[in-house]
N, C-alpha and C positions, 0 to 999 in steps of 0.2 A: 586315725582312729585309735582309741584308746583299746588295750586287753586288759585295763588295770584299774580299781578304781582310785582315784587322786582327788588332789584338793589345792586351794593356791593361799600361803601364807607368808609371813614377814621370813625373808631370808635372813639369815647371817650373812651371806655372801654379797648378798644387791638386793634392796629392792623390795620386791615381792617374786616369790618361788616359786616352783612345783610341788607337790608332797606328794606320796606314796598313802594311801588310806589301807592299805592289806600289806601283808608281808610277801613280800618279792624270794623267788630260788634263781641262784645262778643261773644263764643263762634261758630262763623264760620271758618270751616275748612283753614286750612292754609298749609300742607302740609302732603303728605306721602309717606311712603319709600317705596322701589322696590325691594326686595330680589335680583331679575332677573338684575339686572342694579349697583347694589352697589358690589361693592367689599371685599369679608370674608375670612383673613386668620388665618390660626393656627400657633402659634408662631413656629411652623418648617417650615411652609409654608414661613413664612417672615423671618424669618433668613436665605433662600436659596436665598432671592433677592440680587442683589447689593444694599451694603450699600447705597447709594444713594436713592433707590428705598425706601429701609427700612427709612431712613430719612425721606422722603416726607411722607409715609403713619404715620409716629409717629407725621409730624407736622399734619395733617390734618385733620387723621382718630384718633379712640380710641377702647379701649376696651370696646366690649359689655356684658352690663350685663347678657342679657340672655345666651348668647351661649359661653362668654367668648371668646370668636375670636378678631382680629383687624378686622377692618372695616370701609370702604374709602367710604361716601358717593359720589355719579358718578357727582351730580350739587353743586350749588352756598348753600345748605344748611348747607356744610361744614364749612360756613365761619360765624356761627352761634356763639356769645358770652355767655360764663356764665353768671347768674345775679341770686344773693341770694333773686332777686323780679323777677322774669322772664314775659314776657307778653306771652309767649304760652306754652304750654305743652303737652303732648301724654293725650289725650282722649279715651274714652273706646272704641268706633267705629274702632281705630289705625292710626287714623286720628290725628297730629297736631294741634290742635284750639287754637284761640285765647283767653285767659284768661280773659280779658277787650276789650276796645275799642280801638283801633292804631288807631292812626292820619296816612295820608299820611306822608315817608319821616322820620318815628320814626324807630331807630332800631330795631331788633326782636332780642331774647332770649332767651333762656333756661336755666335750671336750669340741667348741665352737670349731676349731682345726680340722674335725672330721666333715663338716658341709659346707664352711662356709669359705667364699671366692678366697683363697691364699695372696697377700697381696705381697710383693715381693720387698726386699731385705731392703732396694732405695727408696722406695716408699716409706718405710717404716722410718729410714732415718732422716729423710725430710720432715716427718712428723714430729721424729721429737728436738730436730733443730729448728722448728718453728716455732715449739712449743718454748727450746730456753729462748729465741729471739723474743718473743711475748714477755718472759718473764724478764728482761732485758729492758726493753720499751718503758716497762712497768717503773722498773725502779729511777728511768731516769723520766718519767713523768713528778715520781714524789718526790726528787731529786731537784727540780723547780719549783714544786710548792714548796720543799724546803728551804729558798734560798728566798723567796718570797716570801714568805710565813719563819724568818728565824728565830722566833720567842715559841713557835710551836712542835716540837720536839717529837711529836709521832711521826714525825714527816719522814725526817731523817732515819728512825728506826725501821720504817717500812719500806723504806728506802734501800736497805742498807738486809736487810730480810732479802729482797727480792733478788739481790742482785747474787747470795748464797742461794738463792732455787735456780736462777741460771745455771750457776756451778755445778747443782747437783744435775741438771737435765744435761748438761754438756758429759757428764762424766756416762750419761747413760746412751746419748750419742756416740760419743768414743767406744763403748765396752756394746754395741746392740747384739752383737753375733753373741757376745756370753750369756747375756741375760737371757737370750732366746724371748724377743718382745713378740707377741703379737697383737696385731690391732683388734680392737671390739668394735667393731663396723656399726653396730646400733647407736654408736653412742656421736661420735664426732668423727666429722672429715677434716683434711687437712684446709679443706677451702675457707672456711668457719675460723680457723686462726688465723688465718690467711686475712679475713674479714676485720677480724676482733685487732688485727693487729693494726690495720689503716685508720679503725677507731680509736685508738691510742695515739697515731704518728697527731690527729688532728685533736685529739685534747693535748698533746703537748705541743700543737702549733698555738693553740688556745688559750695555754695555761697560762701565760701573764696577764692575759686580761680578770682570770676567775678571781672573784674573793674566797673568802676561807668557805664560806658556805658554799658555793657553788664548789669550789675542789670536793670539800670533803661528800658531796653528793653524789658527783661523777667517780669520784675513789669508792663508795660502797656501791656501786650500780657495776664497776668494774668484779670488785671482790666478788659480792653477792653473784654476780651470773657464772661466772667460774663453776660457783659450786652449784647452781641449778640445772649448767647445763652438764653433770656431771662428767666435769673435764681432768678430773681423778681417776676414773675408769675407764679411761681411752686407752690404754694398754692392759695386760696382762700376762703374765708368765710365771712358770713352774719356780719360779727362784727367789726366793725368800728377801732377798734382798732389793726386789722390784716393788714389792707390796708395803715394804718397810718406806722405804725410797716414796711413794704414789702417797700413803699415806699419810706421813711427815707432812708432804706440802697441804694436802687437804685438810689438816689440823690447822694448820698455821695460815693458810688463806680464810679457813672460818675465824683467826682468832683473829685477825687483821679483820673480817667484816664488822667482829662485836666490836672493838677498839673505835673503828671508823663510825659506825652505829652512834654509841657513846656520844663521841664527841660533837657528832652531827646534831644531834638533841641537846645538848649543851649549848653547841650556836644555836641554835632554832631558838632557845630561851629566852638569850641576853636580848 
């Protein structure tokens, strides 16, 4: 239940946001939750839903810390962003308050660390060593279309891309305790790469039979899901150099999508 009135608009941060519609004072109450009114399930419980169902609750809801359940808040509180500087957070009352002062029209945030299940430090680096194993796979899928295709020269480039995103995700595996990573449970599980990655081991079991058209289709269906399934925002953390790091690659996988795109519509022509 809301004590404030709000509104939901285009984030800077992700997405679509929270807003603040009145000016907030320090420490007054801002929102609290309803046992009776939110939604708690137990991971049996939501694996009996339709996948679909299960979708919508992994994008919206998370794991709670306390009871360890998924859980779907019922209002617009859901649409709350992480921030390593948050402006509200749970008060001892159970009350939501405001941290500082909110202007009218500022987004609101939390700091996802304070509710949601802490998944521990080997988790995390499973994650993002499957994450450079993926971008690994990648470049030597392009790595046979480039030996196949040698008169066509984005092969190798992307090729050759991919295999510096490994490097960068390795260097984030090696360094996780500095960075202070944490996971954004809404967004991807490690199973999902996990997945994405046995779809790659068999288009590169595949790759010599593809002609240029069929690569370059299955190269933008790779690119393109990346960024749909916002696989950039699977981590976050207070450190400048994680954001830079997350963002680089989601530049550079969209520019590999228009590149492949391009060329795609090129062949489609001839």
């Amino acid at each position: 239940m809301f004590y404030i009135k709000t509104r939901l608009g285009k984030s800077k941060i992700h997405g679509i946001g929270l807003f603040t519609d009145q000016d907030i004072k320090k420490g007054n109450p801002i929102y609290k939750h309803n046992n009776k009114l939110d939604l708690q399930l137990s991971k049996k419980e939501l694996e009996s839903l339709d996948i679909r169902e299960q979708e919508t609750i992994k994008k919206y809801g998370y794991i709670d810390k306390k009871s360890k359940k998924w859980r779907l808040d019922y209002d617009d509180i859901r649409f709350t962003n992480h921030s390593a500087t948050p402006n509200m957070s749970l008060g001892s009352s159970g009350n939501i308050i405001a941290l500082k002062n909110i202007k009218k029209g500022e987004e609101l945030t939390q700091s996802y660390k304070d509710f949601e299940y802490d998944f521990n430090f080997e988790e995390i680096k499973v994650m993002v060593e499957l994450m450079a194993k993926q971008e690994k796979m990648v470049s030597i899928l392009y790595d046979n279309y480039a030996h196949k295709f040698p008169s066509f020269g984005l092969w190798q480039r992307l090729s050759d891309d991919e295999k510096v995103h490994a490097a960068i995700l390795k260097k984030l595996y090696k360094n996780t305790d500095f960075f202070n990573l944490e996971i954004n449970t809404k967004v991807f599980e490690h199973i999902n790469i996990k997945t994405s990655i046995r779809k790659i081991n068999k288009l590169i079991a595949k790759s010599k039979s593809h002609n240029l058209l069929n690569a370059l289709q299955e190269a933008f269906k790779l690119e393109t899901g990346l960024i749909e399934q916002k696989y950039f925002t699977i981590f976050y953390s207070d450190k400048k150099e994680v954001k830079e790091i997350l963002d680089r690659l989601e530049q550079e996988t969209r520019k590999h999508s228009d590149k492949i795109y391009k060329a795609l519509i090129k062949e489609k022509s001839l």
